[in-house]
C-alpha positions, 0 to 999 in steps of 0.5 A: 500500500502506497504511503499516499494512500495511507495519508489520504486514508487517514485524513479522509477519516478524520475528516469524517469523524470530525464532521460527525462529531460536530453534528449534533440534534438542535435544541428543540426546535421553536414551536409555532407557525412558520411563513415561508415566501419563495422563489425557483424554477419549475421544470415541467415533464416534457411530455407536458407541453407546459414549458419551464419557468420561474416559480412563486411560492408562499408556505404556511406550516406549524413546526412542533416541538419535535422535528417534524413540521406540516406546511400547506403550500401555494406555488404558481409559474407562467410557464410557455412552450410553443407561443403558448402561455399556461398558468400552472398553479400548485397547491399542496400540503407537505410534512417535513422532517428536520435532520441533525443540525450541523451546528458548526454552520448553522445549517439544518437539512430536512426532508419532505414529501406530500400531496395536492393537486396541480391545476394547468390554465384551469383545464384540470385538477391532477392528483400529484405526490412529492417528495424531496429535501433542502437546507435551512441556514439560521440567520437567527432564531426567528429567520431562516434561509432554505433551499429546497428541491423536489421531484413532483409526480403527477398521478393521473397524468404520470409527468414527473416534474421538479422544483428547485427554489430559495426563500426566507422562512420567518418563524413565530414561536408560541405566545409565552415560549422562550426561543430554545435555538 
């Protein structure tokens, strides 16, 4: 074995011991409602014949003193294809599950899934699934930043579609509650 692999070997193992080490469960996380607006990209199946686009969302959730959430979902994008513009509006309701945080960085991992519908320019209401993850970032107690992707699989039509988004989510914590990040 040559003495370079060796060194590699031994750093790589290191270096994670040392990121497991500093990954611990987050205190528990502020129990209350979250609002989150968002901003991404839609890109639809191409068997749509939507077109992709940028996508706006906002989310209400409720996050327990656990590290599970449950958020109710509103997302809509303009997209076109072919000279042809179509409103493709999103309604959901999606429960997420907050990882260890990395507290070294502030940075929480989650993963999601959920239901809803998809309404393409008011033609028809399809039954989708989603699943997916992302990132929030902790400005402070009460301001996150968080990416998210998902892959949404719409049910009756069988596209499979994906979104990749950024937004801000704002926390409000019980009346009485003492913030516990």
């Amino acid at each position: 074995m040559s003495t370079s692999f060796k060194t590699r070997t031994l750093f790589s193992g290191v270096l994670i011991a040392s990121s497991i080490a500093t990954m611990t469960y987050a205190a528990t996380p502020k129990e209350g409602i979250t609002v989150t607006p968002s901003i991404g990209y839609y890109n639809t199946d191409g068997d749509r014949q939507a077109g992709n686009d940028t996508s706006y969302s906002i989310g209400v959730g409720y996050q327990t003193n656990s590290p599970l959430a449950l958020e109710a979902l509103y997302l809509h994008s303009d997209t076109s294809k072919h000279g042809r513009n179509n409103d493709l509006d999103q309604y959901r309701v999606d429960g997420l599950y907050s990882l260890p945080e990395f507290t070294t960085v502030s940075l929480t991992p989650y993963l999601a899934a959920g239901v809803g519908i998809t309404d393409v320019d008011g033609d028809s209401n399809n039954l989708l699934v989603n699943a997916g993850g992302g990132v929030k970032y902790a400005i402070n107690n009460d301001v996150d930043l968080r990416a998210d992707f998902r892959i949404v699989k719409d049910i009756e039509d069988n596209h499979l579609d994906n979104v990749t988004s950024v937004g801000v989510q704002y926390s409000f914590g019980m009346p009485g509650q003492q913030a516990s990040n």
